[in-house]
N, C-alpha and C positions, 0 to 999 in steps of 0.2 A: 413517460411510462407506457407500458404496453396497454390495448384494451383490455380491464379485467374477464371479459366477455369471454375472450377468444380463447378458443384449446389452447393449453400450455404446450410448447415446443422446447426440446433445448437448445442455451445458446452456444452457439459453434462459432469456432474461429481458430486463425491458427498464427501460431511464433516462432518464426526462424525454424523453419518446416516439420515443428511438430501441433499436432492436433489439440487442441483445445476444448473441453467442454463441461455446462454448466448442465447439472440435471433440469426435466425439468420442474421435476416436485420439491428440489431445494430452493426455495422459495426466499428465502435470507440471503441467501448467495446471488438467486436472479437479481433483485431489487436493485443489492449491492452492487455488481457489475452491469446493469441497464444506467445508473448514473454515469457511472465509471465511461462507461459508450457515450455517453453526450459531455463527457468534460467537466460532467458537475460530482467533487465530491462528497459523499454526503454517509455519514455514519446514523446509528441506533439511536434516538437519546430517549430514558424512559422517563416516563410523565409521574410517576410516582416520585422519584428522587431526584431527577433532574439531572442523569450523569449520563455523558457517550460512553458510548462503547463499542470497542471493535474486538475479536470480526464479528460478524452478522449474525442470530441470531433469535428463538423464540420468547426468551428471558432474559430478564433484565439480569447480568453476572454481579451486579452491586445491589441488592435490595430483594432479589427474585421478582419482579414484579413482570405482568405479562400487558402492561401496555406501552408499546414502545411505536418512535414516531422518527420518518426521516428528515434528517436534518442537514443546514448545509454547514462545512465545516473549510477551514484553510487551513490548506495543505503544504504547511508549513511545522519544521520541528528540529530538532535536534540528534543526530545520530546517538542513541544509545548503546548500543551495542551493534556487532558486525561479524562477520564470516567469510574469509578471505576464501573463496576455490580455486586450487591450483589442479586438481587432478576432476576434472568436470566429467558427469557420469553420460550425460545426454549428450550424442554425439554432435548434436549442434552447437554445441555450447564448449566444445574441445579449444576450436581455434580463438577463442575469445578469453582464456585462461592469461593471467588471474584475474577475474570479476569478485564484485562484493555482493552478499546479501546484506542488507541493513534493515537496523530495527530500530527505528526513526520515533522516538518520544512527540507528539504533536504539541505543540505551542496551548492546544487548545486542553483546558482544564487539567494543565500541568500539577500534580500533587496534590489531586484531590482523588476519591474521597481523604487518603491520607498521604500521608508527607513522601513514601515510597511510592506512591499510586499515579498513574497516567493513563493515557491511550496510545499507546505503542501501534505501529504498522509495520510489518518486514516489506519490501520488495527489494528489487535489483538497483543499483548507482548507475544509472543510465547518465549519455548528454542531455543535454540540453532538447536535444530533439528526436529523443526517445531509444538511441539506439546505444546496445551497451559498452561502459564506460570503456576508452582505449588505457592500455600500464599508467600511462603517466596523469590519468584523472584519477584511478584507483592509488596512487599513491599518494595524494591529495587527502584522503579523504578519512578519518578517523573518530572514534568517540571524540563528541561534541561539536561536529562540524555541523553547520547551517543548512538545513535540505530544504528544499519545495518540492512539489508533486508535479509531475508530467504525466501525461498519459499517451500508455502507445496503443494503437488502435491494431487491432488483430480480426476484426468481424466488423461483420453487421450489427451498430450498437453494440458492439464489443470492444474493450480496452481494459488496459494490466493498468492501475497503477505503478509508478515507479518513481525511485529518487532521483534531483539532479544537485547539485550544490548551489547554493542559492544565492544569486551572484549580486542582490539587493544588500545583502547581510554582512556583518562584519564578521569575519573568519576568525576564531580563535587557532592558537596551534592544537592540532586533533592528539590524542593519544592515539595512538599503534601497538599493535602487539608486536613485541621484539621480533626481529627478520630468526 
């Protein structure tokens, strides 16, 4: 982590040549992506009720409670849900049509507080080594498929999170949304 001492700066970096950046008075956000930059990741959990939670945040979204602590988590889950782009807004992101956004249910405190309840993360289906998924990994890939986290580094102790399929895991057949 950074010295708390030191003037706050924001963190900068950049993806597939667009500019990236972290305020620097979002402080929930730095914390979060300063892990993210060293490969550790590590979510909210508040000490009142005992629940993670993402994204980053000054209260606890299950309890309201305002003391919360970072923790390390594995990043591992289940695709939940997804979002195929075939018409990509960001011109850098054209020639890589169609990618997936996923919204990856985490392994960790699966259906808690209640039976509907988890810690969901969205990012991008990237490989294995961070860079985004080519057609035929995006056709692989559907509710319920097996993810792990990779992280792509973009800065200086800077990194996205992202999804890759998780090649330890036994695959189920994913659902799809009809072509």
């Amino acid at each position: 982590m950074p010295d708390p001492a030191a003037p706050l700066q924001p963190i900068t970096g950049e993806h597939m040549g667009m500019p990236l950046s972290i305020n620097a008075l979002d402080l929930p956000n730095r914390d979060y992506f300063t892990y993210c930059g060293a490969h550790d990741f590590r979510l909210q959990r508040c000490t009142d009720c005992d629940l993670v939670e993402y994204p980053p945040r000054t209260a606890c979204m299950w309890c309201g409670g305002s003391s919360l602590e970072w923790v390390p988590v594995e990043g591992k889950g289940l695709v939940y849900s997804y979002s195929e782009v075939h018409h990509a807004i960001q011109p850098a992101l054209r020639a890589h049509t169609p990618y997936l956004i996923l919204m990856v249910e985490l392994d960790t405190q699966r259906g808690k507080p209640g039976d509907q309840d988890g810690v969901r993360v969205g990012a991008n289906l990237v490989t294995a080594h961070g860079d985004l998924a080519p057609p035929d990994l995006v056709a692989q890939v559907g509710i319920g498929s097996r993810m792990r986290m990779v992280f792509t580094d973009v800065g200086d102790n800077f990194a996205l999170p992202q999804w890759t399929l998780d090649e330890t895991a036994d695959q189920p057949t994913p659902w799809r949304y009809p072509d």
